[in-house]
C-alpha positions in Angstrom: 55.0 5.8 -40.5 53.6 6.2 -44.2 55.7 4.7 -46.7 55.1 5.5 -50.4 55.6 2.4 -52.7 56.2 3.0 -56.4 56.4 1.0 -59.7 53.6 -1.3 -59.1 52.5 -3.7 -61.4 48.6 -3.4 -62.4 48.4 -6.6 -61.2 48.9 -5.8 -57.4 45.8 -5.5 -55.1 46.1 -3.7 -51.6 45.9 -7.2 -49.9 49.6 -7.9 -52.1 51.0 -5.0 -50.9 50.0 -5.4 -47.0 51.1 -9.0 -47.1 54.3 -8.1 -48.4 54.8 -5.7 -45.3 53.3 -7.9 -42.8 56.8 -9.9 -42.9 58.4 -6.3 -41.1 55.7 -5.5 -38.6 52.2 -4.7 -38.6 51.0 -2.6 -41.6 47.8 -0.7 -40.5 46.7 0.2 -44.2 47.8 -0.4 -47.5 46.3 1.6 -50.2 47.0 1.7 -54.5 45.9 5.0 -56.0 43.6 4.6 -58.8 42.7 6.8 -61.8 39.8 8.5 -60.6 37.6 8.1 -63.8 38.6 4.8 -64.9 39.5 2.8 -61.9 43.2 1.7 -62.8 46.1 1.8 -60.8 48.5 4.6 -61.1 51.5 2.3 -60.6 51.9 3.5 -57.0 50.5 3.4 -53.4 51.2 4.3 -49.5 51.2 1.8 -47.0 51.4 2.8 -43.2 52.8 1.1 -40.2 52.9 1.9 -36.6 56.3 1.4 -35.6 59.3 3.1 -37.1 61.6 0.6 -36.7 59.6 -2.3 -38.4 58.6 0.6 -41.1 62.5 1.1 -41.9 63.2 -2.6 -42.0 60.4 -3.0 -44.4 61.9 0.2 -46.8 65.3 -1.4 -46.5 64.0 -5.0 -47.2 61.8 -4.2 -49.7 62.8 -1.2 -52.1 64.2 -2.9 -55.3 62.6 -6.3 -54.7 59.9 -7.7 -57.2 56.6 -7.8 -56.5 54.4 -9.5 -59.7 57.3 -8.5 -62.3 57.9 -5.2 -61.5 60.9 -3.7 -58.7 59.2 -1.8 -56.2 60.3 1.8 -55.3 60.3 2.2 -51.7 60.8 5.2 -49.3 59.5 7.1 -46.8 56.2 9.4 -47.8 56.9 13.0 -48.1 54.0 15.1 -46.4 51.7 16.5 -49.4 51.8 19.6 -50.9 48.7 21.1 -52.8 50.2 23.0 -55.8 46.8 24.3 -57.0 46.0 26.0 -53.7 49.3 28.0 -53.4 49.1 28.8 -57.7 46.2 31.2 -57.4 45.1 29.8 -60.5 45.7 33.0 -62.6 48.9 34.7 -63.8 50.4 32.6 -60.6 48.5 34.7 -57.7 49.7 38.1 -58.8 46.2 40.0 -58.2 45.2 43.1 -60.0 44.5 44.2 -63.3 48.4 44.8 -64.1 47.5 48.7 -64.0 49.9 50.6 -61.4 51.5 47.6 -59.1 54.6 46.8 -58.5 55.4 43.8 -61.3 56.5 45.8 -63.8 53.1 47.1 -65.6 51.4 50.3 -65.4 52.0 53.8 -65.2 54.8 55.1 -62.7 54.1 58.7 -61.2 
């Protein structure tokens, strides 16, 4: 099960935030998401563990404790959803040159 974990200090390392978990079950990864050009935290990660049950004790026992000053934001991870793909990137995926369609532009015959 992946569990997202938000509010992180900058101060937490992945090794923090799997030994935190380890007291519910076994965590299999533990990963903080970074900035991409700096390097820095972004103040929330995903850790995953095998087994549901130990994965809902561990959401249960942890969300709203502190961990290095700040209360953790624990739940289970929603599946991703790319945005940018589904955007089309121009005018929102409408296509055309406005002449003639159906969105309200153009000439009507």
């Amino acid at each position: 099960m992946n569990i997202y974990v938000g509010n992180l200090s900058r101060d937490v390392s992945e090794s923090d935030l799997k030994e935190a978990f380890q007291a519910y079950g076994e965590v299999q990864s533990a990963a903080i998401i970074k900035e991409k050009f700096t390097g820095e935290s972004r103040g929330f990660g995903f850790v995953e563990m095998s087994n549901k049950e130990e994965a809902d004790k561990a959401i249960a026992g942890l969300n709203g404790k502190e961990l290095k000053g700040r209360n953790l934001t624990i739940n289970e991870a929603r599946p991703r959803t790319d945005d940018r793909k589904r955007s089309g990137g121009f005018g929102g995926g409408r296509g055309g040159s406005g002449r003639g369609g159906g969105f309200g532009g153009g000439r009507r015959f």
